[in-house]
N, C-alpha and C positions, 0 to 999 in steps of 0.2 A: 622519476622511476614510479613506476605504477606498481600498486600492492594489490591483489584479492585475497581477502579475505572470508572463509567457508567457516560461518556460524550458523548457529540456532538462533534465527530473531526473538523469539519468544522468553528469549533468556538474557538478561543484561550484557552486555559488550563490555569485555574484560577494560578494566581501566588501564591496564599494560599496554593495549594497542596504541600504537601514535595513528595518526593521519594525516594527510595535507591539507590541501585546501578544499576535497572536493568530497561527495560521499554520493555513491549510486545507489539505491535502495531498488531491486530491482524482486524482491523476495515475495515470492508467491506463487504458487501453483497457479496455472491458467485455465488449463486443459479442466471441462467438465468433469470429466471420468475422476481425474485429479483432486479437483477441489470439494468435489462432491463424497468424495471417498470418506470424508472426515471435517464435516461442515466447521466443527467450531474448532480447531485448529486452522484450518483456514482463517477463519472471524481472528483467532491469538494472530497465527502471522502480521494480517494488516495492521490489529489496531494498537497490540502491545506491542508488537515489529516498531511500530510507526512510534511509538513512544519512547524505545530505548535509542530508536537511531538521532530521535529529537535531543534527550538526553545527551549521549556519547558527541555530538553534531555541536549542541553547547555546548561542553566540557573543553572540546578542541576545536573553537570558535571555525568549524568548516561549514561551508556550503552544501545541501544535499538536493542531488535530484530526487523525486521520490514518482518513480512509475506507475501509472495509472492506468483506467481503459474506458472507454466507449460505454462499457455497461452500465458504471455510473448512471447514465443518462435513461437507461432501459429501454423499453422497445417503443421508437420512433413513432409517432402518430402523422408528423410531418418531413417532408422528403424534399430539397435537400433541410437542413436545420437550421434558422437564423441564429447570430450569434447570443439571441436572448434569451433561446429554446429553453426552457427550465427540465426538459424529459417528463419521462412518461415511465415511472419505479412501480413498481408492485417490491415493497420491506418483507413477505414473507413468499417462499415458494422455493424449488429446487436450486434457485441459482441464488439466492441472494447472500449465502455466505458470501458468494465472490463481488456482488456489484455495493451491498452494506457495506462489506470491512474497506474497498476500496473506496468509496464512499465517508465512513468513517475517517480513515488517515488523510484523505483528504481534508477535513474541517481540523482534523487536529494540525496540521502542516499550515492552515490557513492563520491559527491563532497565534 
């Protein structure tokens, strides 16, 4: 049986939740207009999102996906990308709440 569950990332994950085996972390606004509305909320969802679902993920020894994107990598200098492209970031400008905090939870998901 599959559960969804509609929380606030930014705020601890009730320890009454159970889970199974699996966790989608799919949390974050995408859309410019969206994420740019409110930079460091956005920056909260990814990096402290990314923390509580690590958190909650131990507690109930489950698996998480955690969704990412392309920006990450920033604007392409080479076309198509070899698998060792390291990108091409600029850390401060309109978009980087969204391509840092994903960015961020990524290293934290690595450790």
């Amino acid at each position: 049986m599959t559960h969804v569950v509609v929380h606030d990332i930014t705020e601890p994950i009730p320890r009454y939740l159970s889970t199974g085996q699996q966790i989608y972390n799919l949390a974050c606004p995408s859309l410019p207009v969206q994420y740019q509305a409110d930079p460091m909320r956005t920056m909260r969802i990814n990096v402290i999102g990314a923390l509580h679902v690590l958190d909650f993920a131990q507690r109930n020894r489950a698996r998480v996906l955690q969704a990412s994107t392309s920006e990450v990598y920033g604007d392409s200098t080479i076309h198509p990308q070899p698998e060792h492209y390291c990108g091409n970031v600029r850390p401060i400008g309109i978009r980087a709440c969204y391509d840092e905090g994903k960015r961020s939870a990524e290293t934290l998901f690595s450790i």
